[in-house]
MIKE-780757 format. One record per residue (C-alpha): x negated, y, z negated; residue number from 1; residue in three letters. Coordinates in pm, whole numbers, m for minus. Layout:
<recs>
east, north, up, pos, code
X, Y, Z, NUM, ALA
...
</recs>
This chain:
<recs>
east, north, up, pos, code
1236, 1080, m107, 1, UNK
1036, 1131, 151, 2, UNK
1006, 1450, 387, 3, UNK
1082, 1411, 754, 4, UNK
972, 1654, 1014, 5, UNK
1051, 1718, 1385, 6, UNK
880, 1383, 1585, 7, UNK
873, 1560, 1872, 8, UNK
682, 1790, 1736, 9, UNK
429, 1581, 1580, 10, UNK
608, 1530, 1281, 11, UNK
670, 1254, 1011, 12, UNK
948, 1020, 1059, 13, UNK
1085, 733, 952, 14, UNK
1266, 411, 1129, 15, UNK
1412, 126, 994, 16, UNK
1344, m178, 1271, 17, UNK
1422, m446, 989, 18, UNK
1510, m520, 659, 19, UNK
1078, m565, 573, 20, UNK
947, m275, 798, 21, UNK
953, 64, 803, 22, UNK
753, 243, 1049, 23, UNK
661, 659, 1026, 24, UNK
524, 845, 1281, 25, UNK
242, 1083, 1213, 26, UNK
154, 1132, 1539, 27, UNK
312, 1278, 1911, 28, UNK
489, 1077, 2120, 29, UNK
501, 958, 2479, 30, UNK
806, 1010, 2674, 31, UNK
954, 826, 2983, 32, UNK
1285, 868, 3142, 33, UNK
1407, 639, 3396, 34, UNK
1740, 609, 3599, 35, UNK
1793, 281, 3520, 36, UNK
2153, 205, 3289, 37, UNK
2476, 311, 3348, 38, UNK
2569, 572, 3612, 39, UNK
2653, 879, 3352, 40, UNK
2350, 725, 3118, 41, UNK
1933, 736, 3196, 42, UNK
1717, 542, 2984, 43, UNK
1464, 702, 2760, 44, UNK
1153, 462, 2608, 45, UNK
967, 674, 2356, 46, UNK
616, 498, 2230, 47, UNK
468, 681, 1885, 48, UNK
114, 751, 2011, 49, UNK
m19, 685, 1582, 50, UNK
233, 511, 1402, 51, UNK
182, 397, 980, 52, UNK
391, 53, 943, 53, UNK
511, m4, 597, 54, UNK
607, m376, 523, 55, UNK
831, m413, 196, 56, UNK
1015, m730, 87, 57, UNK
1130, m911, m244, 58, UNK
837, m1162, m332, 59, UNK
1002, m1297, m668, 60, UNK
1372, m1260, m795, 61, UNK
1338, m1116, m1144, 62, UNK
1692, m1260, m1202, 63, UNK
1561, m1623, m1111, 64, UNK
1679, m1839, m1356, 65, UNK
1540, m2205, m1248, 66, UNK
1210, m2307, m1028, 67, UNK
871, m2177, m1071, 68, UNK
945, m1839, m986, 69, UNK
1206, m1792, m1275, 70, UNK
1036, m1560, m1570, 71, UNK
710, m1517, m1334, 72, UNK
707, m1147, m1347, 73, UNK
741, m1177, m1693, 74, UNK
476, m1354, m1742, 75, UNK
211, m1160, m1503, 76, UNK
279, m873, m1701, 77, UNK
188, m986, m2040, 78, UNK
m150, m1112, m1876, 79, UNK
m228, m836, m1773, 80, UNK
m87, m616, m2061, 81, UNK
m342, m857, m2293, 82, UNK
m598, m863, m2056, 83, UNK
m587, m444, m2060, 84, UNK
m559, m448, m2408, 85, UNK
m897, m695, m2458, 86, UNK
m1080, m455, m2211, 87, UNK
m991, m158, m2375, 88, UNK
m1091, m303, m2754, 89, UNK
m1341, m519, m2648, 90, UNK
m1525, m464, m2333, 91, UNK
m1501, m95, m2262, 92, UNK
m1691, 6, m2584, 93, UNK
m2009, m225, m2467, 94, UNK
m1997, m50, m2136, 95, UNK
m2019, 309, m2275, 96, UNK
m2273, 215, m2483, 97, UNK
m2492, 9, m2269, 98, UNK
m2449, 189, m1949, 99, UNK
m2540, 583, m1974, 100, UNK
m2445, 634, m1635, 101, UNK
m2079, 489, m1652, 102, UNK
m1999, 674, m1949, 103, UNK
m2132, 985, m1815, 104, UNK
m1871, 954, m1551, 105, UNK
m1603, 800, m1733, 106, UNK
m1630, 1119, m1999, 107, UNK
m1621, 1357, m1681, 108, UNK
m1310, 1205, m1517, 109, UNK
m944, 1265, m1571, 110, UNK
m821, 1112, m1891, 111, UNK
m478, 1043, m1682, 112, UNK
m670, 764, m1515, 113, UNK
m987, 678, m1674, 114, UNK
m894, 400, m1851, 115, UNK
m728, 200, m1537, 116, UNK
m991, 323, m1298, 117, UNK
m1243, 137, m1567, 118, UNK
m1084, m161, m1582, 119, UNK
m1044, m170, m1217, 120, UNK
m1413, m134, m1215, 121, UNK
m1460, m435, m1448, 122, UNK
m1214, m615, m1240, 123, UNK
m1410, m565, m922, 124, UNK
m1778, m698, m1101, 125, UNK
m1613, m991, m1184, 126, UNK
m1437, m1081, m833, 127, UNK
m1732, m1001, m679, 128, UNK
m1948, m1272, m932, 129, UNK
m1664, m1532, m883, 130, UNK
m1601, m1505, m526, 131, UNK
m2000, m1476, m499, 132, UNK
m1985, m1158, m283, 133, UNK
m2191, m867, m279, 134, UNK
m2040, m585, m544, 135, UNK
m2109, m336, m278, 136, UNK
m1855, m540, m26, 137, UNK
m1574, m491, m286, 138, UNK
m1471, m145, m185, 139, UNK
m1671, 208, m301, 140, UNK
m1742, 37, m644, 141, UNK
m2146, 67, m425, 142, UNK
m2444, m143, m586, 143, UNK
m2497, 126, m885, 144, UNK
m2276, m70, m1145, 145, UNK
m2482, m189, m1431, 146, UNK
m2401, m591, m1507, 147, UNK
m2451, m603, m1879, 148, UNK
m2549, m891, m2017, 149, UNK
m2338, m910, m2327, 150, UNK
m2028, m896, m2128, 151, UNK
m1832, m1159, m1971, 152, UNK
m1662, m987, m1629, 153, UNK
m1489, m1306, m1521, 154, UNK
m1133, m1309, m1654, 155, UNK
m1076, m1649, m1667, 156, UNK
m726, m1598, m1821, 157, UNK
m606, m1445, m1507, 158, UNK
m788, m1639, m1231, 159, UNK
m698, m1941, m1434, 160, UNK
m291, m1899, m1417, 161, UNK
m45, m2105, m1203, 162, UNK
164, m1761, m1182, 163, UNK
m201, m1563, m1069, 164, UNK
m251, m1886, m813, 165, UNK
113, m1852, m667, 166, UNK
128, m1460, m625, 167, UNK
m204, m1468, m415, 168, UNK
m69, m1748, m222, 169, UNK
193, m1589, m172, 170, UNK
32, m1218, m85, 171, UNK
m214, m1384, 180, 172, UNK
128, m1514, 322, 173, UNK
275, m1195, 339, 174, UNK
m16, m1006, 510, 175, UNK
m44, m1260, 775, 176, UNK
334, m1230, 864, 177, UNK
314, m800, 858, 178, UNK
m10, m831, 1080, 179, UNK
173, m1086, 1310, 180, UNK
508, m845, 1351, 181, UNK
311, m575, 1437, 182, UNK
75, m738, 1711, 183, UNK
375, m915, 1825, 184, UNK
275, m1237, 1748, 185, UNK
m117, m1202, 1849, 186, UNK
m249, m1215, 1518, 187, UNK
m348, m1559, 1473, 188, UNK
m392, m1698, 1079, 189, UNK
m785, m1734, 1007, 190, UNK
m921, m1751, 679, 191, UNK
m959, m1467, 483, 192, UNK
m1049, m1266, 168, 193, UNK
m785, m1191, m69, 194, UNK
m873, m937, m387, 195, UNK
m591, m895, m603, 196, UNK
m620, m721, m955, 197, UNK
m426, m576, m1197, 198, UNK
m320, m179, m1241, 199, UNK
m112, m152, m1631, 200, UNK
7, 214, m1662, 201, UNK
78, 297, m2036, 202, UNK
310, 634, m2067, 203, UNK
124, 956, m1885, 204, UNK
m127, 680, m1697, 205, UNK
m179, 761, m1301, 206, UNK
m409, 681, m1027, 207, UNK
m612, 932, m793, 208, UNK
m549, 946, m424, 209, UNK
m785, 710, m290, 210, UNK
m843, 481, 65, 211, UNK
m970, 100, 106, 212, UNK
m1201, 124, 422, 213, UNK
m1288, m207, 525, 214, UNK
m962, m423, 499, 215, UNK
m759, m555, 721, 216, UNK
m470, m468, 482, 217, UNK
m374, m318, 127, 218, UNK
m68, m300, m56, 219, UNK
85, m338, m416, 220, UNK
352, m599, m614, 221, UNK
492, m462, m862, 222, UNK
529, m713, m1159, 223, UNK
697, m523, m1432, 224, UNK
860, m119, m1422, 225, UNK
1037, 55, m1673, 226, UNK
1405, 143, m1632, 227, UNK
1603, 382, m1677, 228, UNK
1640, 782, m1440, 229, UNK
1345, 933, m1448, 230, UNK
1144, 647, m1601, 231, UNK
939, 469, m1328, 232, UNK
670, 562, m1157, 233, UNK
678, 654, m766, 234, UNK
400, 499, m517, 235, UNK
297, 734, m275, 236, UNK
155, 740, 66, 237, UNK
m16, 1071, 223, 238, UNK
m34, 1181, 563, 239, UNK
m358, 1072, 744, 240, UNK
m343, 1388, 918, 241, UNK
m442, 1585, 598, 242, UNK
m259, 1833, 393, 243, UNK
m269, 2130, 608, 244, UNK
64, 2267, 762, 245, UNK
193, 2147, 949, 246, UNK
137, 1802, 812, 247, UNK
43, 1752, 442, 248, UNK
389, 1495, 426, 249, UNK
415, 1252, 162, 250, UNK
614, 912, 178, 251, UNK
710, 776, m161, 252, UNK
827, 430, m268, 253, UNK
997, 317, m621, 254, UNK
902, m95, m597, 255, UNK
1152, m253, m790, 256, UNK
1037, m575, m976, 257, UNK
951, m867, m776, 258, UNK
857, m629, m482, 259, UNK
539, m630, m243, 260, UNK
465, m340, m45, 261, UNK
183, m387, 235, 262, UNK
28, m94, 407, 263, UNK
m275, m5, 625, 264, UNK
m616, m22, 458, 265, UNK
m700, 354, 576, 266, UNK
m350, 474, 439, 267, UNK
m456, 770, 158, 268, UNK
m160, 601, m165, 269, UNK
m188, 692, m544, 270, UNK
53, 633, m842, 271, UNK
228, 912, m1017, 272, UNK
241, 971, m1373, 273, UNK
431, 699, m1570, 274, UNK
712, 930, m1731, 275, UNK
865, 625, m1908, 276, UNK
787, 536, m2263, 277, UNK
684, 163, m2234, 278, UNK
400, 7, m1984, 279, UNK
479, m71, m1595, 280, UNK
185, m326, m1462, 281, UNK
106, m413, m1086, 282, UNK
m116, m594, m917, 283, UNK
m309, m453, m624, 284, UNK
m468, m627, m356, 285, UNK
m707, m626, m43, 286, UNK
m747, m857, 264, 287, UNK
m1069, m869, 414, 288, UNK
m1158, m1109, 679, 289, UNK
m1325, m1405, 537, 290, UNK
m1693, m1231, 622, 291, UNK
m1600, m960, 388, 292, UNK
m1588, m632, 465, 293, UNK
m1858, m636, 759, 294, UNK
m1744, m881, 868, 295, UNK
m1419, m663, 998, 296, UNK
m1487, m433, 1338, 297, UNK
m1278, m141, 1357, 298, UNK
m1180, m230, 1671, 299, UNK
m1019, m509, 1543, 300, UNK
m787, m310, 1328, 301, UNK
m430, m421, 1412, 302, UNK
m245, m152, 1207, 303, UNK
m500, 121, 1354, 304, UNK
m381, m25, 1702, 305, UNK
m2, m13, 1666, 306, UNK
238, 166, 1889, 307, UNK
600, 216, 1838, 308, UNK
834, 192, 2109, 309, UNK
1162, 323, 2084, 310, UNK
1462, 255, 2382, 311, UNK
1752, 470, 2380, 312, UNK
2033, 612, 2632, 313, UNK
2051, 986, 2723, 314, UNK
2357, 1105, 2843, 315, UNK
2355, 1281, 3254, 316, UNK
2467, 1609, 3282, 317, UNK
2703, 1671, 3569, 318, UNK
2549, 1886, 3745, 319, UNK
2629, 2286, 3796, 320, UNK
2890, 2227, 3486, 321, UNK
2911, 2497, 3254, 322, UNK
2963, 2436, 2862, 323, UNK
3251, 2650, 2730, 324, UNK
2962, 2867, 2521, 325, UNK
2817, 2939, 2867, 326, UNK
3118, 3094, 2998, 327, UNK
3208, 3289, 2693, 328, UNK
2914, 3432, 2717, 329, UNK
2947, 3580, 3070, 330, UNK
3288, 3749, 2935, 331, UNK
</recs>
C-alpha cells in the first residue's frame, strides 16, 4: 500500500476523483478561504501546486466469454512468452557473440533483470526499423546499439496479431482520454507515436527504476499475473522529489489482468521481484507525438502542467467560545 504523508506539509497523498483517476500530491499546496456558503460554513479551494495523476481502468475482461476480446489476454501472453523464449534461445546468443560491447554490459548488470532489459533492447531496434525512426528517438537505448546482420529484430509474430493490433488501438485510446481529463478537455486528438512492447517476468525477474523522458505518456497493461497471496508482482511509482526525508514515498499498484495503468512520462516506476512460481507478462508502452520524441516541447507537457483543485467546507468558530479542554485547563 502506499505511504501517505501530511499534504500540508508537502507530503504524498492520494485522492480518488473517479473510478479511472487517482491523483497524489508530491508537492505544497495553495490555500484560499472565502466567506462564501452557509452562514456557520466558509469555503476552502485547495489547488496541489505538483500533482502525479494516475489513470487506471479495465481494458479487457479476462472473464469475457464471447466477442473479440474473450481469451485475448490469453493469447498476448503466450506471444510474448514464445517470443521471450525465441530471444532467449535464439537471438540473445548472436548478440553476445557479435557485439563485445553489449555483452560486456549485459555480464556487468543485475542478473534479476538482464534478460528482460535485453529483450527490451531488441524490442526497441526493431520498432525503431519498422516504424523507420531513429534508434536514438526510442528512449536512452542512444545510437551505440550494434544492428547485426544475422539477426532479424522485427518480430513479425507480434506486430502481425489482430490481439497486438487491438491492444494498441486501444492504448492510443486510452492516453488520449487521460490527457483530455486532465487538461479539461483541451487536449485535442492529433496523431501520434505509440511504442508498445512486451516485459515477461519468469520467477525472481524485476526491472530497475528507470524514467521515459520524451513522451507525452507511459504506462503498463498487464496481460497475464500469477495468483495466489504473495504471488504477483507490485508496480511501483517513486517520488519525483527523490528519496531523501522527508520524501523518498513510494506508490504501488497490483494490475489485475485486463488492466492499463497510464502515468506521466517523467514518473521514476520499476517492477518488483516476481515471488510467484509461474511467468506474469505485460506490455509496456510510450506515446510520443507523431514527430517523435523532438518533436514534444516540454512546455507542452500536460501531466507536467496539472493542478489539483480541491473544494471543501470549513466549519466557523463562534467566536470568544471556549472548548470544554480550554476551561479545564484554567481549573
Amino acid at each position: 500500500m502506499p505511504r501517505r504523508g501530511s499534504l500540508w506539509g508537502g507530503g504524498w497523498g492520494t485522492f480518488r476523483r473517479r473510478a479511472a483517476l487517482t491523483v497524489w500530491s508530491c508537492s505544497l499546496s495553495r490555500s484560499v478561504v472565502s466567506a462564501s456558503g452557509s452562514g456557520d460554513s466558509m469555503t476552502q479551494d485547495v489547488s496541489y501546486i505538483w500533482p502525479v495523476a494516475l489513470w487506471q481502468v479495465t481494458l479487457f475482461s479476462p472473464e469475457a466469454s464471447s466477442g473479440d476480446a474473450a481469451g485475448l489476454t490469453k493469447r498476448l501472453s503466450a506471444l510474448a512468452e514464445e517470443g521471450y523464449r525465441h530471444y532467449l534461445d535464439e537471438i540473445l546468443p548472436k548478440e553476445l557473440e557479435g557485439d563485445p560491447e553489449f555483452r560486456r554490459v549485459y555480464e556487468d548488470s543485475d542478473a534479476s533483470t538482464r534478460n528482460t532489459e535485453a529483450f527490451l533492447r531488441y524490442q526497441k531496434m526493431g520498432f525503431s526499423q519498422k516504424a523507420k525512426m531513429p534508434l536514438n528517438e526510442v528512449n536512452w537505448i542512444g545510437d551505440e546499439a550494434t544492428r547485426l546482420k544475422n539477426v532479424n529484430y522485427v518480430w513479425k509474430e507480434l506486430y502481425d496479431s489482430p490481439d497486438f493490433k487491438r491492444l494498441q488501438k486501444n492504448i492510443e485510446g486510452q492516453c488520449y482520454k487521460f490527457l483530455k481529463h486532465i487538461t479539461s478537455g483541451r487536449q485535442e486528438k492529433q496523431r501520434a507515436r505509440i511504442f508498445v512492447w512486451a516485459e515477461v517476468y519468469r520467477p525472481g525477474d524485476s526491472m530497475h527504476p528507470h524514467i521515459h523522458t520524451g513522451a507525452a505518456a507511459a504506462g503498463v497493461f498487464s496481460a497475464g499475473n500469477s495468483e495466489g497471496e504473495g504471488a504477483r508482482q507490485s508496480f511501483v511509482l517513486q517520488d519525483v522529489r527523490g528519496n531523501s526525508a522527508p520524501f523518498g514515498h513510494f506508490h504501488e499498484v497490483m494490475p489485475e489482468e485486463g488492466e492499463i495503468i497510464i502515468h506521466p512520462a517523467w514518473m521514476s516506476n520499476f517492477f518488483t521481484p516476481h515471488p510467484g512460481n509461474k511467468t506474469n507478462v505485460y506490455f509496456g508502452f510510450l506515446m510520443w507525438p507523431h514527430g517523435g520524441a523532438f518533436d514534444f516541447d516540454w512546455e507542452d507537457d500536460a501531466t507536467g502542467d496539472y493542478v489539483f483543485h480541491k473544494t471543501t467546507s470549513v466549519k466557523k468558530s463562534a467566536p470568544n467560545e471556549k472548548s470544554q479542554e480550554d476551561k479545564h485547563s484554567e481549573l
